[in-house]
LUMKOLKOL-641245 format. One record per atom (N, C-alpha, C): x, y, z. Coordinates in steps of 0.05 Angstrom, whole numbers, plus 32768, in hexadecimal, padded with zeros to 4 digits. Layout:
N
XYZ;...
% end
This chain:
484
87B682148215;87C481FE8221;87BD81E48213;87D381D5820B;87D081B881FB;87BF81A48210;87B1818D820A;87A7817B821B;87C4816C8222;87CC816A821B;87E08155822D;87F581718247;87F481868241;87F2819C825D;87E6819C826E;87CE81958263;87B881918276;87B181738287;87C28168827B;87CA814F8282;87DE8147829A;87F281608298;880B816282A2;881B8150829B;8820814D827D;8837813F8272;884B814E825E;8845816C8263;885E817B8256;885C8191826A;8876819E8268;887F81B4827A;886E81D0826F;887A81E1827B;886781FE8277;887182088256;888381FF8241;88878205822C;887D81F0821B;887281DE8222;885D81CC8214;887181B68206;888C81B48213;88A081978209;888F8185821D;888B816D820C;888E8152821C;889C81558238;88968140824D;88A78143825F;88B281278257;88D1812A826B;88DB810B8272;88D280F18278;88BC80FC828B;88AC80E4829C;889A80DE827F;888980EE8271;887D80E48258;888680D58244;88A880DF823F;88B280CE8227;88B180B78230;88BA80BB8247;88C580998248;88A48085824B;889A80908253;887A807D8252;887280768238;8874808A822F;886B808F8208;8875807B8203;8896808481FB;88A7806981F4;88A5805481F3;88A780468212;88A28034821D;88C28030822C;88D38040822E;88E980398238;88F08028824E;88F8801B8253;88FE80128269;890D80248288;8901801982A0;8908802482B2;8922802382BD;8933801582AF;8950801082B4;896580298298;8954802A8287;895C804D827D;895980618289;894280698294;893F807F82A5;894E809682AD;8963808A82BD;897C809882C1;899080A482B5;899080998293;89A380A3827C;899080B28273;898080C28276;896A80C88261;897380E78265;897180FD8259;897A8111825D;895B812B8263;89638138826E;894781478272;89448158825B;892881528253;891C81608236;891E81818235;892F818A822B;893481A88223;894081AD820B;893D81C381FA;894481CC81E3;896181C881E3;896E81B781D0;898A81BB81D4;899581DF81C9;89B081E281E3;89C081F781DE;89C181FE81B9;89C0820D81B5;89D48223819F;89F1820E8199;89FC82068189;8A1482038185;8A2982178182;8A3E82218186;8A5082308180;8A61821E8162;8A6582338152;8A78822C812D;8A8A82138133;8A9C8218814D;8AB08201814E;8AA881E88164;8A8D81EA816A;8A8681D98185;8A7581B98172;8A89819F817C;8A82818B8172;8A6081888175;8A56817E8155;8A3381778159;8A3C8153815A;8A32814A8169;8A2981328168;8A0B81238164;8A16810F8151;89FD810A813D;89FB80EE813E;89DC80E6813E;89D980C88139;89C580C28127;89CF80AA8119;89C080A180FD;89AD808D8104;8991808C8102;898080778103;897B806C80EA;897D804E80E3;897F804480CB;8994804980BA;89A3802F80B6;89C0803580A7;89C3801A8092;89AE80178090;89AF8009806D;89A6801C8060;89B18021803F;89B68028802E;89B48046802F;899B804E802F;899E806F8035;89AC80768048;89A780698065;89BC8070807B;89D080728077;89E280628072;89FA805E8060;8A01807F8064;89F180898047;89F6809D803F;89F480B98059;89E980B68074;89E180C58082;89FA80C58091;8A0080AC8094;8A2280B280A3;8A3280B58099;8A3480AB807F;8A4E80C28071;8A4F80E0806F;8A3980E78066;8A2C81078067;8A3D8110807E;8A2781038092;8A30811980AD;8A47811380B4;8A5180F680B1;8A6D80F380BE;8A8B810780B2;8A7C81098096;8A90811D807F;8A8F8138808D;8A7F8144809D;8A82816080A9;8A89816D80BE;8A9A818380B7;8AAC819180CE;8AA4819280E6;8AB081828101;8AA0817F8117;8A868176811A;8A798165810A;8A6D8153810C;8A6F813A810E;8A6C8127812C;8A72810E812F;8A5D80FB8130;8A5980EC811F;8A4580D48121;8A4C80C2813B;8A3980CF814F;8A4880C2816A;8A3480A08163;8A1680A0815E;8A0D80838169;89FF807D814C;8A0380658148;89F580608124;89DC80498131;89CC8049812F;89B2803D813A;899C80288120;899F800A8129;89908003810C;897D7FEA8120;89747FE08115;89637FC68123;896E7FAE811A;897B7FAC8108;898A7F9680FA;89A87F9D8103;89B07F8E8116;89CC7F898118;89D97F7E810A;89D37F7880FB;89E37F6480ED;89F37F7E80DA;89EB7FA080D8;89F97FAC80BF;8A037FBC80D8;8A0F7FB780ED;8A227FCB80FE;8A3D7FC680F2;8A437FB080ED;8A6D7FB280F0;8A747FBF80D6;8A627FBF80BF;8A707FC480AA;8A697FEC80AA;8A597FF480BA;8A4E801180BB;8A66801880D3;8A72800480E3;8A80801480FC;8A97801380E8;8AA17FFF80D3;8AB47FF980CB;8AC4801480B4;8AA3801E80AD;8AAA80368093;8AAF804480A9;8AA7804680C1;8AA0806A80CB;8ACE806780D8;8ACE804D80E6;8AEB805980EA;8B04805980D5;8AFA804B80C2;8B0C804980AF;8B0E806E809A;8AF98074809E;8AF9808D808E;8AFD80A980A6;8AF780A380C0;8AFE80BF80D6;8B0B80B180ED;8B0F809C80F3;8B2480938102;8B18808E811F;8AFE8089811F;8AE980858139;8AD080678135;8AC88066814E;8AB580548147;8A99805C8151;8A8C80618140;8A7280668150;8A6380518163;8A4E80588176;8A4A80498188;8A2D80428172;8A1D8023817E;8A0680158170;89F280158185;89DC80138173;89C18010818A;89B480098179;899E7FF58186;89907FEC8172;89717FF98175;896B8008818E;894F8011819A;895280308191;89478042817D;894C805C817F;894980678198;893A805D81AF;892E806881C4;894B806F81D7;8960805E81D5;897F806881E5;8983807781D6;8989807A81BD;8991809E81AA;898580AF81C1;896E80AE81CB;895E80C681D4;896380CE81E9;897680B881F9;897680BC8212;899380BF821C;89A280C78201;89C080D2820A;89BE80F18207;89CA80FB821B;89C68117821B;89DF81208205;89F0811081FE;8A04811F81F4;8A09811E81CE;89E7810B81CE;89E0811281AF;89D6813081A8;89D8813C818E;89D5815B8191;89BD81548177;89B9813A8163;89AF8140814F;89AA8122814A;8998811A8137;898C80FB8127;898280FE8114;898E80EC8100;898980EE80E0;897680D180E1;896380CE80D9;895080BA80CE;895080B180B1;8959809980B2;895B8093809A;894B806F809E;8932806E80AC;8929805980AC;891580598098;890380428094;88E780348088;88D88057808D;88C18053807B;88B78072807A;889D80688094;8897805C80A2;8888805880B3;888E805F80C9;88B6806680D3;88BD806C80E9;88C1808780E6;88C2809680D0;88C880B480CD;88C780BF80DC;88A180C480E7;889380D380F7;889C80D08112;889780B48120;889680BA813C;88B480B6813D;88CD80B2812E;88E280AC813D;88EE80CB813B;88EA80E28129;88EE80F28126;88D9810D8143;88C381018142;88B6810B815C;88C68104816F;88C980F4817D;88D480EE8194;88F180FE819A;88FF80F68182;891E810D8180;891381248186;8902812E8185;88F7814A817E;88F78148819A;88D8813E81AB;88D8813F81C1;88F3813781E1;88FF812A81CF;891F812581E2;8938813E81E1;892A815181D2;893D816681CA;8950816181B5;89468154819E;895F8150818B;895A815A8177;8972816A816C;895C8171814E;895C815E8137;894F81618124;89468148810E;8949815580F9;8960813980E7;895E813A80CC;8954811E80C9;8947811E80B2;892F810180AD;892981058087;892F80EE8088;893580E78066;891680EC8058;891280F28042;88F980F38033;88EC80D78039;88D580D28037;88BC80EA8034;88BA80EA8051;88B780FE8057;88B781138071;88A880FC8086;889580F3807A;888280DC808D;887280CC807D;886B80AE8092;885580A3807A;883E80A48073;883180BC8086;881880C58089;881180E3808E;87FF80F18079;87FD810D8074;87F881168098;87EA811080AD;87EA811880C0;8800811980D5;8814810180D0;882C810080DC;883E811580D2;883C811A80BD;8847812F80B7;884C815280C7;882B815680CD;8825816A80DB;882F816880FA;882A814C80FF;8837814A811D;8853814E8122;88668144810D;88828149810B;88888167810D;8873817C8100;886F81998105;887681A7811E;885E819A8124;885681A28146;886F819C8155;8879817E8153;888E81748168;88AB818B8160;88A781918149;88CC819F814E;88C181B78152;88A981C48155;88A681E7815A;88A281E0817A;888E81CD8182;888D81CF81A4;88AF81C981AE;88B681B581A8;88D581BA81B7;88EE81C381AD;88E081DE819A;88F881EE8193;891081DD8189;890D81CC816E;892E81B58162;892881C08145;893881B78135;893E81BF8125;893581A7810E;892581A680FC;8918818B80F1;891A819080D7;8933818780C9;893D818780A6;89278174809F;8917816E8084;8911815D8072;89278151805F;8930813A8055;894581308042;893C813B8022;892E8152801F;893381568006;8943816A7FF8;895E81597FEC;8972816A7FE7;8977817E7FD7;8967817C7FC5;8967818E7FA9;895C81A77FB7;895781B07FD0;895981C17FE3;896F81D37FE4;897C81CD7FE3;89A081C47FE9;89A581C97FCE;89AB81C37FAE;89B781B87FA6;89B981DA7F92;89D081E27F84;89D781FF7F76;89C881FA7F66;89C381E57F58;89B981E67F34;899881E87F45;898C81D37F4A;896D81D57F4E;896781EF7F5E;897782057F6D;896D82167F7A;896E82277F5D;898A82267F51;898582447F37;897482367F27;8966821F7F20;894C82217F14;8935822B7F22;893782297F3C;891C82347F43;891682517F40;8931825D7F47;8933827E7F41;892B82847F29;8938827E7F15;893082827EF7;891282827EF5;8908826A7EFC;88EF82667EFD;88DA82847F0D;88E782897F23;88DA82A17F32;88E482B97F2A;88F282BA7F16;88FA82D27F03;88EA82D27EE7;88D682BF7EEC;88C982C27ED3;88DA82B67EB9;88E382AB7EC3;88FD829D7EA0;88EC828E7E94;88D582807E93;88C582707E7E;88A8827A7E7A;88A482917E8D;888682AD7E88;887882A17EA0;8867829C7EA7;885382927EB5;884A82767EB4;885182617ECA;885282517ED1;883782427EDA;882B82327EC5;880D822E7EC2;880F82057EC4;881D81FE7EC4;881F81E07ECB;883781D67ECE;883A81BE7EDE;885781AC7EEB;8853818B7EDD;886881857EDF;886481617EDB;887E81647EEF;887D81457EFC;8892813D7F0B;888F811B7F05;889E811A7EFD;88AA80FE7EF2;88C280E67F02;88B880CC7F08;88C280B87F16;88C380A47F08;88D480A17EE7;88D1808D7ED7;88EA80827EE3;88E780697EF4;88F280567F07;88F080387F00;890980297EF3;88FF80137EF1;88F880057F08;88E77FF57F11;88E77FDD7F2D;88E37FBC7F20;88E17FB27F2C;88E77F927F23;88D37F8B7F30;88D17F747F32;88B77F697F41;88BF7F587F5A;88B87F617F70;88BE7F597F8F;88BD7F377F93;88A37F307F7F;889A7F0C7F80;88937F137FA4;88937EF97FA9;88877EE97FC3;88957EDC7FD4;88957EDD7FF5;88A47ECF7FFE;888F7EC38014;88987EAC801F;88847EA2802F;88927EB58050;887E7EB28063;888B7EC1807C;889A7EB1808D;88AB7EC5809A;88C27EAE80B0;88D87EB8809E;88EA7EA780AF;89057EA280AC;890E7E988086;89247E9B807D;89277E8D806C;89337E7E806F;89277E6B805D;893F7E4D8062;895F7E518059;896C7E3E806D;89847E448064;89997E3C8044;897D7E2E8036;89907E2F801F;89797E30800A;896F7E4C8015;895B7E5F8006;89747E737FF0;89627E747FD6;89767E927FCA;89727EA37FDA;89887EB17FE4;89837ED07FED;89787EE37FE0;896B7EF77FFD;895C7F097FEF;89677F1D7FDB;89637F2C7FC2;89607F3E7FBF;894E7F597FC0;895C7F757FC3;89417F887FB7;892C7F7D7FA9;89327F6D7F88;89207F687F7D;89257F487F7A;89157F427F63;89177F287F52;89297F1C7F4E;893B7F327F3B;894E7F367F23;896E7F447F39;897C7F397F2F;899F7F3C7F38;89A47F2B7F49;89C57F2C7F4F;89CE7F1A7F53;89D27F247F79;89DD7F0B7F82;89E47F137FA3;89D07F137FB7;89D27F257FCE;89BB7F2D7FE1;89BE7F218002;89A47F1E8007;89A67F19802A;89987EFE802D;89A57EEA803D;89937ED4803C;89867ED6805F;89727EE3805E;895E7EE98072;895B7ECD808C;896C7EBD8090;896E7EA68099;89687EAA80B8;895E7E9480C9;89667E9A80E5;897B7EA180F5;898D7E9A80ED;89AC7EA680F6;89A97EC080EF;89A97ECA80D2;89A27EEA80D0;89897EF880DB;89707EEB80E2;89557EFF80F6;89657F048115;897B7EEC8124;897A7EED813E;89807F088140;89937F188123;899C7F2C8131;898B7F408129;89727F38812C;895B7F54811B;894C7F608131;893F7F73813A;89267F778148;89157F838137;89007F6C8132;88EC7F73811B;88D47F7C8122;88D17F7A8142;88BC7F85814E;88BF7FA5814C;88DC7FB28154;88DC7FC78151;88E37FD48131;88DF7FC28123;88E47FCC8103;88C47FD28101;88B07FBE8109;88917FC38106;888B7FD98112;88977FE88129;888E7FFE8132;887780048134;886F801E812A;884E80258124;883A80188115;884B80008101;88397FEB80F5;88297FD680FE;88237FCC80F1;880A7FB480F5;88267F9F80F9;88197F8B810C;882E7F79810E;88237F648100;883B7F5F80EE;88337F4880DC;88547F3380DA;88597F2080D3;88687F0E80D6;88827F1880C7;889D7F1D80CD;88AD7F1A80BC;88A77F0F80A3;88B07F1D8092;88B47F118070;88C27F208067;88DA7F17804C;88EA7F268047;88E67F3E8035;88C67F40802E;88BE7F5A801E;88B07F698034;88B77F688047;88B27F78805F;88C97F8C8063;88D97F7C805E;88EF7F858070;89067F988059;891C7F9B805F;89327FA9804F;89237FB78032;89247FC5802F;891D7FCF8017;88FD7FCF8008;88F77FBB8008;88DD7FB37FF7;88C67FB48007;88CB7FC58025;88B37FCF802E;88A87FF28025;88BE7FED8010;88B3800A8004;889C80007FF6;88977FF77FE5;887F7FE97FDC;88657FDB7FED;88667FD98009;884D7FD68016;88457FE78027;882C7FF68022;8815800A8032;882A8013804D;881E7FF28059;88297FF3806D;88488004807E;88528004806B;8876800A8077;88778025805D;887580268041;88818033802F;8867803F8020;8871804E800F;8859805D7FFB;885B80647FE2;886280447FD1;886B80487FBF;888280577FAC;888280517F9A;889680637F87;888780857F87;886D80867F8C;886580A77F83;887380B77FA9;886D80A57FBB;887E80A97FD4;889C80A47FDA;88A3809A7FCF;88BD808E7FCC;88DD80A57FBC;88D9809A7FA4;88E980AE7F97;88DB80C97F90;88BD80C67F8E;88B880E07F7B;88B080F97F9E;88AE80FC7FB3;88B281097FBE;88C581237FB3;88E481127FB1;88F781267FA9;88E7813B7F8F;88DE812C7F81;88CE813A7F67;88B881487F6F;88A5813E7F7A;889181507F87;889D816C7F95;88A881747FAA;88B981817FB5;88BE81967F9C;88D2818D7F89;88D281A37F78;88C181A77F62;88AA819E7F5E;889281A27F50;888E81B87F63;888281B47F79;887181C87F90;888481DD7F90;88A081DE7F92;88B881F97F8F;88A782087F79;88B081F37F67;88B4820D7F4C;889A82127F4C;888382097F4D;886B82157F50;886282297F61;886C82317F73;886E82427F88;8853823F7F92;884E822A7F94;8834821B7FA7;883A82157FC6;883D822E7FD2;883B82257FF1;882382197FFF;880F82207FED;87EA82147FF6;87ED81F87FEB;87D781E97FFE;87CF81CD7FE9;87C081CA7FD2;87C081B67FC8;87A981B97FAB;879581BD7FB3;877F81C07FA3;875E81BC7FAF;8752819B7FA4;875781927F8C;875781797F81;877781647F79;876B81537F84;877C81377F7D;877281217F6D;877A811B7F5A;877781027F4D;878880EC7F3C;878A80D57F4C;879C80C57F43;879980A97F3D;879C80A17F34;87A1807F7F1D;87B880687F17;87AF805A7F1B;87C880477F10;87C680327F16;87D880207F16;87CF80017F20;87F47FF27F2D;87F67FDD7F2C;880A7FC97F29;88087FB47F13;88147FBE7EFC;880F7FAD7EE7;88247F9A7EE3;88247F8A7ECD;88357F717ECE;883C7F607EE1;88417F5D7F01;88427F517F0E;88317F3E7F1C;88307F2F7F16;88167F217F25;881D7F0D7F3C;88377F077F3C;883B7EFD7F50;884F7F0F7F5F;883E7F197F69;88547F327F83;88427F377F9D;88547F417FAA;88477F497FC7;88447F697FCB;88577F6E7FB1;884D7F957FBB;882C7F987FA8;88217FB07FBE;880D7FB67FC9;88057FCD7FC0;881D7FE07FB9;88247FFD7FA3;88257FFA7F8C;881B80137F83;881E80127F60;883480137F4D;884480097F3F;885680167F2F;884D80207F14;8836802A7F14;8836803D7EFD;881E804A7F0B;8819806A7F09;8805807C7F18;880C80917F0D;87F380A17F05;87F380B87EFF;87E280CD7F11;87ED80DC7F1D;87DC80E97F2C;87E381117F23;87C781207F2C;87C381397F22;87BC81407F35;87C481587F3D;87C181717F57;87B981907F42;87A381947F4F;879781A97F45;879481BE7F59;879B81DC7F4F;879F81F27F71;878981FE7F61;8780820C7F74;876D82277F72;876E823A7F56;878282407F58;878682507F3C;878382467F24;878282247F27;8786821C7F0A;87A082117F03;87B2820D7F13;87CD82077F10;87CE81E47F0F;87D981DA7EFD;87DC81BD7EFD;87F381B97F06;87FB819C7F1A;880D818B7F25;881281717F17;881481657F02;8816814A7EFD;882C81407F05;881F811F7F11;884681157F18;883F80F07F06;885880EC7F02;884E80D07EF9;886680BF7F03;885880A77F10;886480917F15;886D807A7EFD;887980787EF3;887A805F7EDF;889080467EF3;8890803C7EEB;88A480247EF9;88AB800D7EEA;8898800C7ECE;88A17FF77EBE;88AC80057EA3;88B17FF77E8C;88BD7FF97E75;88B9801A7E72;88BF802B7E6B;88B2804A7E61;88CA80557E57;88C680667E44;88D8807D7E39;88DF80907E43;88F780A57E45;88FB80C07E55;88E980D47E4E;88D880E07E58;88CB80FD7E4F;88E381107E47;88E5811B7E34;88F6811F7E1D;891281157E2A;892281277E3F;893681177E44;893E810D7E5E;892581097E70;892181057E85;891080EE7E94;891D80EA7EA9;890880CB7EB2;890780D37EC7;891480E37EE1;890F80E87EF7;891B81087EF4;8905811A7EF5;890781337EF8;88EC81427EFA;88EC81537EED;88D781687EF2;88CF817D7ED3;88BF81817ECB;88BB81967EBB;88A981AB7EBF;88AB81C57EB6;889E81DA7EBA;889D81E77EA5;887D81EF7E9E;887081FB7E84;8868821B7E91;886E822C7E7D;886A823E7E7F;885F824E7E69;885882677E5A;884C82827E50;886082767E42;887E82797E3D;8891827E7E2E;88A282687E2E;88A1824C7E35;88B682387E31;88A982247E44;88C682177E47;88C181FF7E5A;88D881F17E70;88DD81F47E7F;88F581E97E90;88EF81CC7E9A;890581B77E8E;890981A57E97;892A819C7EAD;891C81907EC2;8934818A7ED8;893A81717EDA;894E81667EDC;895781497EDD;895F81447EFA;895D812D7F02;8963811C7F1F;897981367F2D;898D81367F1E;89A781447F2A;89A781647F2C;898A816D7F26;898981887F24;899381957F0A;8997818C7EF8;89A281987EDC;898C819D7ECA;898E81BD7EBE;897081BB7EB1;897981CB7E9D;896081CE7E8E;896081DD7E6F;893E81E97E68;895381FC7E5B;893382047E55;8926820C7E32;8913820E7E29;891082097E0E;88F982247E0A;88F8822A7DF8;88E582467DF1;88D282437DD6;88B982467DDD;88AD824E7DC8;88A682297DB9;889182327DA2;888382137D9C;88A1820A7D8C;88B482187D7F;88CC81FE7D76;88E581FC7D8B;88D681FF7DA8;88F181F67DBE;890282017DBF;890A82187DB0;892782207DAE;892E82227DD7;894A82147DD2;895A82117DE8;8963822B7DF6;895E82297E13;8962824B7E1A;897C824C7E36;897A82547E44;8987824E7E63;8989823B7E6D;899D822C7E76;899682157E82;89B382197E9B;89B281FE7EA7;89CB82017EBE;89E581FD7EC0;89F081FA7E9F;8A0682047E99;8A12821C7E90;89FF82337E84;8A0082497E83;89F5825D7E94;89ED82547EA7;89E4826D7EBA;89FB826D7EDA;8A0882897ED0;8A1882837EEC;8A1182867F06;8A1D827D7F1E;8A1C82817F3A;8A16829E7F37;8A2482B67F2A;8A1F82CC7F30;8A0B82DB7F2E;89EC82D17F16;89DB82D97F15;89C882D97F31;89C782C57F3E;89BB82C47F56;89CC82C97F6A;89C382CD7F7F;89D482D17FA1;89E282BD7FAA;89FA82BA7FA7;8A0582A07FB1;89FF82A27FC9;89F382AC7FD9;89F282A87FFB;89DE82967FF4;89CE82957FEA;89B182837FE1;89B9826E7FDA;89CE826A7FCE;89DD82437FC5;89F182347FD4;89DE822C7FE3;89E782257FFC;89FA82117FF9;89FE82047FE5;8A0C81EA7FE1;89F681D57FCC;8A1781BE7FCA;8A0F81AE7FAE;89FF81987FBB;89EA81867FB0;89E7816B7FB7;89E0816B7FD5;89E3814E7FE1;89DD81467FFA;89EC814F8005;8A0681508002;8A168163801F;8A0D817A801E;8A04818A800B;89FB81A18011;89E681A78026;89D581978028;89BD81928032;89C08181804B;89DB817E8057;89DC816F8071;89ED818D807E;89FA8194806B;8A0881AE8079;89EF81BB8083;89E781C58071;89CF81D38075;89BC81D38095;89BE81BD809A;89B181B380AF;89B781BB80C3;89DB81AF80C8;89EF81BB80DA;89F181D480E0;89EE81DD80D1;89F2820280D0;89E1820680DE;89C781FD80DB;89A9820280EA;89B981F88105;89B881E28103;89B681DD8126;89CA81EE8130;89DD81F98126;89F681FF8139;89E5822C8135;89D482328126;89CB8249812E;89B1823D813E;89A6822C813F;89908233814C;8973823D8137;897982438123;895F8254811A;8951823D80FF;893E823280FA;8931822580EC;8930823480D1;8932825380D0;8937826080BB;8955825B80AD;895C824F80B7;8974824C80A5;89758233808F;89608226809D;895A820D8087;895282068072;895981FD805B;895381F88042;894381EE8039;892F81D68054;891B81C48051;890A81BA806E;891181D4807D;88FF81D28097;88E281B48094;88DF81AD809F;88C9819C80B3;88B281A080A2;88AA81BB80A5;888D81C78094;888B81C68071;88AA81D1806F;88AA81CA804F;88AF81A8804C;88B3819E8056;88B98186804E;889F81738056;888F817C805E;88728172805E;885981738053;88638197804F;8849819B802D;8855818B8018;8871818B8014;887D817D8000;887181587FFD;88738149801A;886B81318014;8851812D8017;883D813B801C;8821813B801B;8813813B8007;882781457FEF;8817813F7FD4;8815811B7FCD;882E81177FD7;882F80FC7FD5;882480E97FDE;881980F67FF8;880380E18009;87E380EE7FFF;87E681007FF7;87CB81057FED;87C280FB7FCF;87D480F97FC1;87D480E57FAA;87D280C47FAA;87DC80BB7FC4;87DB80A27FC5;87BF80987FD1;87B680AF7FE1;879880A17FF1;878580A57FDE;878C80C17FBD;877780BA7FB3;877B80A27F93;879280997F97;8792807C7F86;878A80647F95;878C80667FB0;877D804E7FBA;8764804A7FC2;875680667FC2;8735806C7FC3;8729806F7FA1;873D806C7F94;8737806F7F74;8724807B7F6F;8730809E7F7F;871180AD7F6C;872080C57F7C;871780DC7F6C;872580F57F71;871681047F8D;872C81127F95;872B81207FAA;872C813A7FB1;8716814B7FBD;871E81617FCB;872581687FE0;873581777FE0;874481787FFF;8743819C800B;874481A08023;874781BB8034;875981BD8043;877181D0802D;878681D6803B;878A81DF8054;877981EF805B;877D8201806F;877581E9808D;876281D2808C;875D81C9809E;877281AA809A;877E81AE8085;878F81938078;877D81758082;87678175806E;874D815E806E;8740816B805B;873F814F8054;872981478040;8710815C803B;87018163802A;86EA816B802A;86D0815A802C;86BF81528041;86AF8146804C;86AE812B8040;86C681248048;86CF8108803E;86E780F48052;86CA80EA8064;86DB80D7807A;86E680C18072;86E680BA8065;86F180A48054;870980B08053;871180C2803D;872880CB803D;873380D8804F;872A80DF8065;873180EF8072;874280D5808D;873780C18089;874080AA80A1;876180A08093;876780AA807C;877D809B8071;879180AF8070;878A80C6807C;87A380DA8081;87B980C9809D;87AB80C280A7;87BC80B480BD;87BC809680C5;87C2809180D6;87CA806C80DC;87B7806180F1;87A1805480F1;878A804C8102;8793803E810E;87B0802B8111;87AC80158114;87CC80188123;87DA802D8136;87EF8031813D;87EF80188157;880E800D8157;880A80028168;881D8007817D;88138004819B;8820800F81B3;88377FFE81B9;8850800A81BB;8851802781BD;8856803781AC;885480308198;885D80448182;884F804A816C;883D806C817E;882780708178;883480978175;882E809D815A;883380B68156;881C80C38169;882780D8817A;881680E98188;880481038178;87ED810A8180;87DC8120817A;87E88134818D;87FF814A8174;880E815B818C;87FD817D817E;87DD81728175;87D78193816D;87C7819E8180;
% end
């Protein structure tokens, strides 16, 4: 029996109860009554509408409602952001392209409490991953939630727990999951196509610009607007007229509350601790992910060690590295290298964001889009790659589809059978996958290498490291729960 059973705050199958969420939450008692009672949602039937709601709909979001809105009986019934100010032009795509308007909210906590949502894609700040994707879980919804799985290796595990105790269905956003070309490289790879597979690189050569400095508050009204970076033209002028329509308290969520500033906010909180986890968390997840594939590393490493700094910038406010090299070492002897670059650098032979794999007999390199090649022997000769290998050598039941729709179908399919085995990037894989990434980052910011124990996922007699698997400093209410 769980302590919170023993508590009497979940029923005899160990879901959350009603009366709990809403305390947790903090919902208000004038919700109450919309709130739907916490049970596994039904099975879908092939032709029975899924209704779906998007949390966070700048830039990646974007992409979450087109996805789902593009699929057969799938309706993006509620698009959910904290910044009102990006509803008309997101209600404006969704009826102009299916002929409907989705409904807005700005509190994920009403997503949770309409019974007639079936599903929620997360596409917020990596700080809300965890508990906004828990709570779906515990309200009965199932969860798709954009990379990296969470912002903290232990949130990760909790996201576990929450979709196995209330039976939902919990996709990770990593598509190359999904995608024909990166799956028939991995096969090749588990057919022995390059001999025995003795080391990985995974590569994130990413230009970034430099964030600079903003003072906190509002911006003045005849401030340049913000950009992502430094450099280009356009942007958001963060003004008081544009915060009235923000709730920044609930953008801080589980964070430290600290004052509006515009490198807080939209984008460029990928670069602070606080909210994001760098470029090695950021883009190279996707890369990690298929390092750990083709390695057929379901265990964790036993050693970590990683390096790097923020060079050239000196007047900036990010807090992350853009250049890091970090090394995962397994039991056997198997090497993981991944590298962050972010300033000036060259492609590793013809690649800047992909993956390579060394083997007995060659070498397979993969590019961003899943397209790969492979080379043999010390003068490279060119061997198989993913224009000559057809669909028919492998099982097409196994290629599930191209790209990101592949990988939102994917999802759908799950929820409408019910079975987590149908998924391409279940909850669990998509957490060993981002754990390399948080275990690489805690040991560049303790700048000194690390051993770790998979089996108890902590540190080896190392409280120090072991305190930075998770968030000391959560603030109520929005406080990821201990659901082990």
């Amino acid at each position: 029996m769980s302590e919170n059973s023993q508590n009497g705050d979940t029923d005899d199958q160990g879901r959350l109860t009603r009366r709990d969420f809403l305390k947790r939450t903090g919902v208000s008692a004038a919700a109450v009554s919309a709130f739907p009672t916490i049970i596994p949602q039904n099975v879908k039937g092939a032709n029975d509408q899924i209704n779906v709601a998007v949390v966070g709909i700048r830039s990646r979001g974007g992409s979450l409602i087109r996805q789902f809105a593009g699929l057969e009986d799938v309706r993006v019934k509620t698009i959910c952001d904290v910044d009102e100010n990006l509803f008309a032009d997101r209600v404006a795509e969704v009826r102009e392209e299916h002929g409907y308007e989705p409904n807005t909210e700005y509190d994920m906590r009403r997503i949770f409490e309409d019974p007639e949502i079936d599903a929620v894609g997360f596409a917020t700040p990596n700080h809300w991953h965890a508990l906004g994707a828990i709570w779906a879980a515990q309200a009965g919804k199932h969860v798709y939630v954009e990379k990296p799985a969470s912002h903290r290796f232990w949130e990760g595990r909790q996201m576990v727990h929450a979709a196995r105790a209330n039976d939902v269905i919990m996709q990770v956003g990593f598509q190359n999951r999904s995608r024909r070309n990166t799956r028939a490289a991995i096969q090749f790879l588990r057919d022995g196509g390059i001999g025995d597979i003795y080391m990985a690189r995974g590569l994130c050569y990413k230009p970034r610009w430099n964030i600079g400095r903003y003072p906190n508050g509002p911006m003045p009204s005849d401030a340049e607007p913000w950009t992502p970076t430094t450099r280009g033209e356009g942007g958001t002028l963060f003004d008081s007229d544009y915060l009235s329509n923000v709730h920044y308290d609930l953008w801080r969520g589980p964070a430290p509350e600290r004052p509006f500033n515009p490198n807080r906010f939209h984008y460029n909180w990928h670069w602070q601790w606080d909210y994001g986890n760098g470029d090695t968390g950021n883009q190279g997840p996707h890369q990690i992910d298929i390092g750990r594939w083709g390695l057929g590393k379901e265990e964790y490493p036993e050693t970590i060690r990683s390096s790097g700094d923020l060079f050239m910038f000196e007047e900036s406010a990010q807090n992350t590295p853009n250049t890091q090299t970090t090394i995962f070492e397994y039991s056997d002897g198997t090497i993981f290298e991944f590298g962050t670059r972010g300033l000036f650098t060259p492609a590793d032979g013809d690649i800047k964001i992909g993956n390579v794999f060394y083997g007995t007999e060659g070498w397979m390199e993969i590019d961003a889009g899943g397209n790969w090649q492979t080379y043999f022997g010390y003068d490279g000769e060119p061997g198989p790659n993913s224009d000559n290998i057809s669909e028919s050598e492998y099982d097409p039941s196994d290629l599930t589809g191209g790209g990101g729709g592949g990988h939102f179908s994917n999802f759908i399919a799950a929820v409408r059978s019910g079975n987590r085995e149908d998924l391409n990037c279940d909850i669990e894989v998509g957490h060993r996958s981002t754990a390399l990434a948080h275990l690489g980052n805690i040991s560049y910011r303790l700048e000194r290498q690390l051993e770790f124990d998979g089996e108890d996922e902590q540190f080896v007699d190392d409280d120090e490291a072991d305190s930075m698997l998770s968030r000391e400093d959560y603030r109520e209410p929005y406080v990821v729960p201990n659901l082990a």
